[in-house]
C-alpha positions as CSV (number, residue, x, y, z in Angstrom):
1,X,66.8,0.2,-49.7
2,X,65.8,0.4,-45.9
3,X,66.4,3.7,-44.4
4,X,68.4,4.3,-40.7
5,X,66.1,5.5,-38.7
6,X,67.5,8.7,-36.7
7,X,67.6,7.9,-33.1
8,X,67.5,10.0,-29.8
9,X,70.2,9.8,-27.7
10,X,71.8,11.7,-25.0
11,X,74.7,14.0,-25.1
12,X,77.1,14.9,-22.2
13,X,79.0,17.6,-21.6
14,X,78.7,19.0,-25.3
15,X,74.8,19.3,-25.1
16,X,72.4,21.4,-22.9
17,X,71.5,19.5,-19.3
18,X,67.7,20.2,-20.4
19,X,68.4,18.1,-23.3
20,X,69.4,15.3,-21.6
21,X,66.9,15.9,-19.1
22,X,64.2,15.6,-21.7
23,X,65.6,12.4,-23.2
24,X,65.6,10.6,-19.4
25,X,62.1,11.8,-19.1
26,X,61.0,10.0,-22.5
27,X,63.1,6.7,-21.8
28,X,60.9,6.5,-18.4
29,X,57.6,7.4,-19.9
30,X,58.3,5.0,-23.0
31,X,59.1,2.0,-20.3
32,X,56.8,2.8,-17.6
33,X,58.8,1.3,-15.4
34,X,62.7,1.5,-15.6
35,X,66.0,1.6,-13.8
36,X,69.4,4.6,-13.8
37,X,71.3,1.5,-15.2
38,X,69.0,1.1,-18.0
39,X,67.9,4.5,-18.8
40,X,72.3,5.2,-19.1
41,X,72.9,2.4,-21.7
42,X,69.9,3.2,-24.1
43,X,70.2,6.8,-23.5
44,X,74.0,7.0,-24.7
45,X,74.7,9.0,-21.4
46,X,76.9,8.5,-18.2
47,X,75.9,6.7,-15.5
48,X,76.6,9.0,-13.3
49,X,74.4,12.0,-16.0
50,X,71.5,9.8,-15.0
51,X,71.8,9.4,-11.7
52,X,71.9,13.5,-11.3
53,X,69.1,14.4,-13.7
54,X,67.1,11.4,-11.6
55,X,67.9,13.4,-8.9
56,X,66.8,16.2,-10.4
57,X,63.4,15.0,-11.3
58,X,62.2,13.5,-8.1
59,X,63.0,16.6,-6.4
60,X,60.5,18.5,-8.9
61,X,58.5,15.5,-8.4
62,X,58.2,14.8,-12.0
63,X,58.9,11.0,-11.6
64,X,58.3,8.7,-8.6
65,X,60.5,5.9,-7.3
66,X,59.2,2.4,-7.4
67,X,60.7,-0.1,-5.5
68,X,63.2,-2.5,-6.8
69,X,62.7,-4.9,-9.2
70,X,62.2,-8.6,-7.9
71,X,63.8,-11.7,-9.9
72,X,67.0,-10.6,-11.2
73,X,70.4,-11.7,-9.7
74,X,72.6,-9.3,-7.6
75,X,70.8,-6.6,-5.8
76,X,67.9,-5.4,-7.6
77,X,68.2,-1.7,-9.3
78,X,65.0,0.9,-7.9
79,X,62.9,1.4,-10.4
80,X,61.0,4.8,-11.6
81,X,58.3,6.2,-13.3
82,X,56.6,9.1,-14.6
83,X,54.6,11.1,-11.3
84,X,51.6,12.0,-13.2
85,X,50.6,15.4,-10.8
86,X,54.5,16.2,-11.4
87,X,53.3,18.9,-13.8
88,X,50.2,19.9,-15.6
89,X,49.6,21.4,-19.0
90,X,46.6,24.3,-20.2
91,X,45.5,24.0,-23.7
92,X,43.2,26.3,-25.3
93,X,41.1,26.3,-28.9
94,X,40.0,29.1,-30.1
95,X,36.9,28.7,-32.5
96,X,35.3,31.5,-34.3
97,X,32.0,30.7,-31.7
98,X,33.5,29.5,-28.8
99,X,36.6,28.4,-26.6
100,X,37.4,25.2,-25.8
101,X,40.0,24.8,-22.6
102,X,41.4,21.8,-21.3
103,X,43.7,20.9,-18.3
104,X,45.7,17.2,-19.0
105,X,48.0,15.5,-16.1
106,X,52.0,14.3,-17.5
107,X,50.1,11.4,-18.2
108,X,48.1,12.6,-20.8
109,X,44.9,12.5,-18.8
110,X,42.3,15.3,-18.8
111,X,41.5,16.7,-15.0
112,X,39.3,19.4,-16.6
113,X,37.6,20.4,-19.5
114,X,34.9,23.3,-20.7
115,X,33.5,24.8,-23.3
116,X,32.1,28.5,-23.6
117,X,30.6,30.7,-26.2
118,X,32.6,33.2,-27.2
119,X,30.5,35.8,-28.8
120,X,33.3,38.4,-29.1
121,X,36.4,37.8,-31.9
122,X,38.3,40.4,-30.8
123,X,42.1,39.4,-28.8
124,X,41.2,41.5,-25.7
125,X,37.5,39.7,-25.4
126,X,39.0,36.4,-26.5
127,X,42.1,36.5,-24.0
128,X,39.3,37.4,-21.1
129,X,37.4,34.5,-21.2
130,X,40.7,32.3,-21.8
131,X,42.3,33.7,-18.3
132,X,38.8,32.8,-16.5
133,X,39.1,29.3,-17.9
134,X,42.7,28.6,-16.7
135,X,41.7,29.8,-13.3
136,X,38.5,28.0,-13.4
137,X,40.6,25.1,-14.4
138,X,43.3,25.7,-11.7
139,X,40.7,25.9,-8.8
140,X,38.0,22.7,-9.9
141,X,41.2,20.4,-10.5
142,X,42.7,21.9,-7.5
143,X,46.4,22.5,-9.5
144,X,49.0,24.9,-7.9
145,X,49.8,27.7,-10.7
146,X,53.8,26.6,-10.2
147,X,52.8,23.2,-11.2
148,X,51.5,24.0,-14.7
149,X,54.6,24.0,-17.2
150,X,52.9,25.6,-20.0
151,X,50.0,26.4,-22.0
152,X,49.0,25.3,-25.7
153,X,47.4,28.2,-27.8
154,X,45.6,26.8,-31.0
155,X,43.7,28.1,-33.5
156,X,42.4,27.6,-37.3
157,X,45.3,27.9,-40.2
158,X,46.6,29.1,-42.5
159,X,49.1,31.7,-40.9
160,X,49.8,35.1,-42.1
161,X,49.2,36.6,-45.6
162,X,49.2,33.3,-48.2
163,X,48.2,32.4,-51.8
164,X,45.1,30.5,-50.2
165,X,42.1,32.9,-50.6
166,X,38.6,32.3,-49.0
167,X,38.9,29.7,-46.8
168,X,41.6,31.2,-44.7
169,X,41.4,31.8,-41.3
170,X,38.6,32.5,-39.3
171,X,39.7,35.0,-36.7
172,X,40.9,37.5,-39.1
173,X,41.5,40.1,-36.2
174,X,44.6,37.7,-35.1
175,X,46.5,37.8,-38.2
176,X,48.9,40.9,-36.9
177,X,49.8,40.0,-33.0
178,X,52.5,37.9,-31.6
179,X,50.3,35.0,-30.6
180,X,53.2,33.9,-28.5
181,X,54.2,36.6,-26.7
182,X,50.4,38.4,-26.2
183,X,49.9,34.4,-24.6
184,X,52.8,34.0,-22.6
185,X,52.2,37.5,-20.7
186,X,48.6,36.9,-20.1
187,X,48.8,33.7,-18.9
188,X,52.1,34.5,-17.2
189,X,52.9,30.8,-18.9
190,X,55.6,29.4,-21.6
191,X,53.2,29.4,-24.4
192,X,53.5,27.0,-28.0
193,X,51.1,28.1,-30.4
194,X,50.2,25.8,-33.2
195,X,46.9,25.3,-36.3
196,X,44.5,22.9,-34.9
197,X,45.4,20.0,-37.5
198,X,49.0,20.2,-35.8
199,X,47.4,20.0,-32.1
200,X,45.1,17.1,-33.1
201,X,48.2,15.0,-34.5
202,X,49.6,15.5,-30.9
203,X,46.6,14.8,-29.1
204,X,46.4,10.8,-30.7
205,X,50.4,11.0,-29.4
206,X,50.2,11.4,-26.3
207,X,46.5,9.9,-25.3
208,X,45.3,8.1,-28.5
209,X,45.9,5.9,-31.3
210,X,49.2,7.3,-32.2
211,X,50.8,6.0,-28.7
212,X,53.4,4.0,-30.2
213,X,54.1,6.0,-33.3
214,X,56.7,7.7,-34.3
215,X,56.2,9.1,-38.0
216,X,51.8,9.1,-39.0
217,X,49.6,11.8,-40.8
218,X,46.9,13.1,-38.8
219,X,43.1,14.1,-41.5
220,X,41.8,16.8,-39.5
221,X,38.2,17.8,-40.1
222,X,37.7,20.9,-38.4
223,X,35.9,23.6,-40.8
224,X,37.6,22.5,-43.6
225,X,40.4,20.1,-43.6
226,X,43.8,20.0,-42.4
227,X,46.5,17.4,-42.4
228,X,49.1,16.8,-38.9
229,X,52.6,15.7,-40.0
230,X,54.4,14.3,-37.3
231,X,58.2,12.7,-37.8
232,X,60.5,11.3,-35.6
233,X,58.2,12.3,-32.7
234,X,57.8,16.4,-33.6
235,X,55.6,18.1,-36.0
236,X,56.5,18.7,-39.1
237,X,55.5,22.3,-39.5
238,X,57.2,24.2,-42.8
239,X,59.3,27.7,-43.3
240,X,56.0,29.6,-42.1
241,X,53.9,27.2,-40.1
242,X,51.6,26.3,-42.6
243,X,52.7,22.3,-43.5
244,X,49.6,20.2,-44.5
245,X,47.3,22.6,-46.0
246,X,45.8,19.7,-47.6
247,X,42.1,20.9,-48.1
248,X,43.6,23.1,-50.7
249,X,44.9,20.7,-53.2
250,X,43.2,19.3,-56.4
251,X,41.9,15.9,-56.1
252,X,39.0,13.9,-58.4
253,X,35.3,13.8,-57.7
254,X,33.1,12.8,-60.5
255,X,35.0,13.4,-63.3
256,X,36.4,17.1,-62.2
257,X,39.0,18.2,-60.4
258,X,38.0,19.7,-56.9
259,X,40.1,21.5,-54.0
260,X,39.7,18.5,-51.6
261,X,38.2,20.2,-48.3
262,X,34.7,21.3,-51.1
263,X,34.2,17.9,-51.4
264,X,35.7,16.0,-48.0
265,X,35.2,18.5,-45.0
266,X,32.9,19.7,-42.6
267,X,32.1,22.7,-44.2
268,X,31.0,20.4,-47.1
269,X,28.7,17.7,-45.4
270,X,26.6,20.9,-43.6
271,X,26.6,22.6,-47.6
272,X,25.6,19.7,-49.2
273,X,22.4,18.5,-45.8
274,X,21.2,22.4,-46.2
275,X,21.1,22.4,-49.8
276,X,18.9,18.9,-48.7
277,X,16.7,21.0,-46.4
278,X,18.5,19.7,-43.2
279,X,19.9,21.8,-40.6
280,X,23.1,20.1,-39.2
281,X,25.1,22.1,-36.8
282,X,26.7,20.0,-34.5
283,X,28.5,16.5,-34.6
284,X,25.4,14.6,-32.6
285,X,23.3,15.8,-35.8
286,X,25.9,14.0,-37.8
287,X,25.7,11.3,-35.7
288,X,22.1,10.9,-35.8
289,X,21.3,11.4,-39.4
290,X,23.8,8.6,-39.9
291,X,22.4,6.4,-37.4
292,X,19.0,6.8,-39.2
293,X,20.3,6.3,-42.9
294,X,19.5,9.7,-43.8
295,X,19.8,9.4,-47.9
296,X,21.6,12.8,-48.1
297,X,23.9,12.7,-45.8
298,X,24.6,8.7,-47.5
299,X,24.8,10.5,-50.7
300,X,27.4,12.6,-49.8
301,X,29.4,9.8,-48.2
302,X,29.1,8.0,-51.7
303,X,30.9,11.4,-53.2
304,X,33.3,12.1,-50.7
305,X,34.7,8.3,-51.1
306,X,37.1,9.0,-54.8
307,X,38.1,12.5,-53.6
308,X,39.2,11.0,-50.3
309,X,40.9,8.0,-51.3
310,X,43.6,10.2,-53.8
311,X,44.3,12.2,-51.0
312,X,45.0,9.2,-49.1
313,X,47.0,7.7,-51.5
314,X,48.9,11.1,-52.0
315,X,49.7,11.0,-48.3
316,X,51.0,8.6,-48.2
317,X,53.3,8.2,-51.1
318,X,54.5,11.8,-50.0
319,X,55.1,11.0,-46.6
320,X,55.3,7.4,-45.9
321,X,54.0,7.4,-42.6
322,X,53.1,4.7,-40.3
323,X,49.3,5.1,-40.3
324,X,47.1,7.4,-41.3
325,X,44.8,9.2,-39.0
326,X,41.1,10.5,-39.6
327,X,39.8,12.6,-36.8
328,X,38.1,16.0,-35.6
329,X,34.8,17.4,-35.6
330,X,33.1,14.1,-37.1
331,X,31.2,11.6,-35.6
332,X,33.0,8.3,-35.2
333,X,30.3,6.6,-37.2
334,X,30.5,9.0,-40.1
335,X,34.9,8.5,-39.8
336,X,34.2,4.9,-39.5
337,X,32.4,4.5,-42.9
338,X,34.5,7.2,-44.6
339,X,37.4,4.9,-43.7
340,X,35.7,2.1,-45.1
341,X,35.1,4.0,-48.1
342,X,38.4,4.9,-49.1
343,X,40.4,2.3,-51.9
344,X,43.8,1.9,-50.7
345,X,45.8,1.4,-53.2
346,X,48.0,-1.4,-54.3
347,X,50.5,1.4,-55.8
348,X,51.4,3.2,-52.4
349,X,54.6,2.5,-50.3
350,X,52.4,2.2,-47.4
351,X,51.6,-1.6,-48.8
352,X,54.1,-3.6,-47.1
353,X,54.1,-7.2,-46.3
354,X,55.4,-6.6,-42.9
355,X,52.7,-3.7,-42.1
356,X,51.4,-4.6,-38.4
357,X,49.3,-1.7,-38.3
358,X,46.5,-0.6,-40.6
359,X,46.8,1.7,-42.8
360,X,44.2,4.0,-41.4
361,X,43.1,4.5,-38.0
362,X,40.3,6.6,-36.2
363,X,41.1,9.1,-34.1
364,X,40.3,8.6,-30.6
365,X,40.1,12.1,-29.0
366,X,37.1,13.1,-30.5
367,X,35.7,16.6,-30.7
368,X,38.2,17.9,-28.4
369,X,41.0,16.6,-30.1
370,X,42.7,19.8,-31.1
371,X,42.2,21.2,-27.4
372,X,43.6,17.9,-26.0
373,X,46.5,18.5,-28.8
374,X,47.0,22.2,-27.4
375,X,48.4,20.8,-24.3
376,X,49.6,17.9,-25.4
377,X,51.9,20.1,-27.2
378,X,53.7,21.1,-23.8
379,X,53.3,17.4,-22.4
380,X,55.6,16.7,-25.5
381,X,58.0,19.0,-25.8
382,X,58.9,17.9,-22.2
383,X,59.3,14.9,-23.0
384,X,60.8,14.9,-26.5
385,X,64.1,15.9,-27.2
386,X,65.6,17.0,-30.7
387,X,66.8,14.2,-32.8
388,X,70.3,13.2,-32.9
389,X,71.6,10.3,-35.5
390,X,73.5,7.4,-33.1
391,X,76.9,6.9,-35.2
């Protein structure tokens, strides 16, 4: 049995104009190029809905016209596309040791991006340096404040009081304050706020390998491990935020059964190199014990390999997503051999004769994914409207 997929379409005078005006702005981004006529028969709504939300959106200069199109009969229909400086978007990571801030184009393309320590854990501290980054960011890329339409807040899951103990969050100081609200009046911004395995799956949609996706998992090795659901386009994100706690279930290693992020995370690579003598704190270590066939760090790429691949297979059986995604605070040449590494079942629904894709991909936002996924999470939810089934 072959599923329907649910479909966006428009809505006229029943829905919300913002709806529609979201679902315009996906059909142009999607085509790149694209006419009212068009954007009305795929979208489900009037012709003359269109031609008022175009309207609408040149005069906030979110899209750009583009001449008419040449070749076809009768007089050719102007064309338009997304205006990349139409609107910007402020993402922000907070680490336990630093914050990460980033300032991405409607395009998906980073105009700024910085790094600083954060020495301090506390909100008050934290929220300091992040209101010096977004005007730092606001003043190198040379953005007018009423052209930003949001900021991304993320930060290390789970939220709030769980069964998971120990490997929790790391900024425990956060646990009690409206994230959202303490955000949006600094920042004087509409604020999402979202775990960094949610951001990075985000990220790969709007600027990486998931361009083209609609329904993928995102492996996110950040401290430990996380997993981004995405569906249909929007994150899949549970009653209480916490969807894709994968580091925390049992997988086997050896003969045992593990919690999966002791055996396949970050966390575990720097245990296992400084039970080996090696200091590793940083991804180019990673990069260049791999590069130099380091026997430890191969050794623990031989034991990550069966704990790994159940998870995958797990994934996807649960899920049945397009691709799988490994990214995050790795080294591409340490993801590239773990994803060589992994068996892939022949007992997964992911093995399908017509698969065009592989299986699994590499990310391709690298260490900044999840900061690049905080802002992507505005770029999307302007351009991704709530799913409606076509009848």
């Amino acid at each position: 049995m072959v599923a329907k997929p649910d479909t966006v379409v428009g809505a006229n005078a029943e829905r919300s104009r913002n709806h529609n005006r979201q679902v315009v702005l996906a059909r142009v981004r999607a085509a790149g190029q694209i006419g009212r006529a068009e954007i009305a028969r795929s979208s489900g709504l009037s012709t003359q809905a269109v031609s008022n939300i175009i309207a609408d959106l040149l005069e906030d200069g979110m899209i750009a016209e583009q001449g008419r199109r040449s070749g076809v009969r009768g007089l050719p229909a102007v064309q338009y596309s997304l205006n990349p400086c139409g609107g910007y978007a402020f993402g922000v990571e907070i680490r336990p040791d630093a914050v990460f801030a980033a300032l991405l184009d409607l395009a998906g393309e980073t105009i700024f991006s910085e790094r600083r320590t954060q020495t301090k854990h506390d909100p008050e501290s934290v929220t300091a340096t992040i209101e010096a980054l977004k005007t730092r960011a606001l003043e190198k890329a040379r953005v007018p404040a009423n052209r930003v339409l949001g900021a991304g807040i993320v930060l290390p899951g789970p939220f709030g009081a769980t069964g998971i103990q120990g490997s929790g969050s790391e900024l425990p100081a956060w646990q009690q304050i409206d994230l959202q609200t303490w955000f949006s009046e600094a920042l004087s911004l509409p604020v999402f706020v979202e775990n960094d395995a949610n951001a990075a799956a985000m990220a790969e949609r709007v600027s990486g390998v998931a361009q083209g996706l609609e329904t993928y998992a995102f492996l996110y090795f950040g401290t430990g491990l996380g997993l981004g659901l995405v569906h249909q386009g929007r994150l899949i994100r549970g009653a209480f935020g916490n969807a894709g706690e994968i580091g925390h279930i049992p997988v086997p290693s050896a003969g045992k059964s593990v919690l999966l992020e002791s055996a396949v995370s970050r966390l575990s690579v720097q245990r296992h190199l400084n039970a080996a003598g090696l200091a590793v704190t940083s991804s180019e270590d990673l990069r260049l014990l791999y590069a130099s066939n380091d026997p430890a760090l191969a050794a623990w790429l031989e034991q990550a390999a069966e704990p790994l691949s159940a998870a995958i297979t797990t994934v996807e059986n649960l899920f049945d997503p397009q691709a799988i995604i490994l990214g995050g605070a790795m080294p591409d040449n340490v993801l590239d051999h773990l994803i060589g590494a992994v068996t892939l079942t022949d007992r997964s629904v992911a093995r399908r004769e017509d698969r065009t894709r592989p299986r699994l991909l590499r990310g391709a936002s690298g260490r900044m994914t999840a900061t690049l996924g905080a802002a992507a999470l505005v770029i999307n939810q302007a351009f991704t409207p709530m799913i409606a089934v076509a009848q």
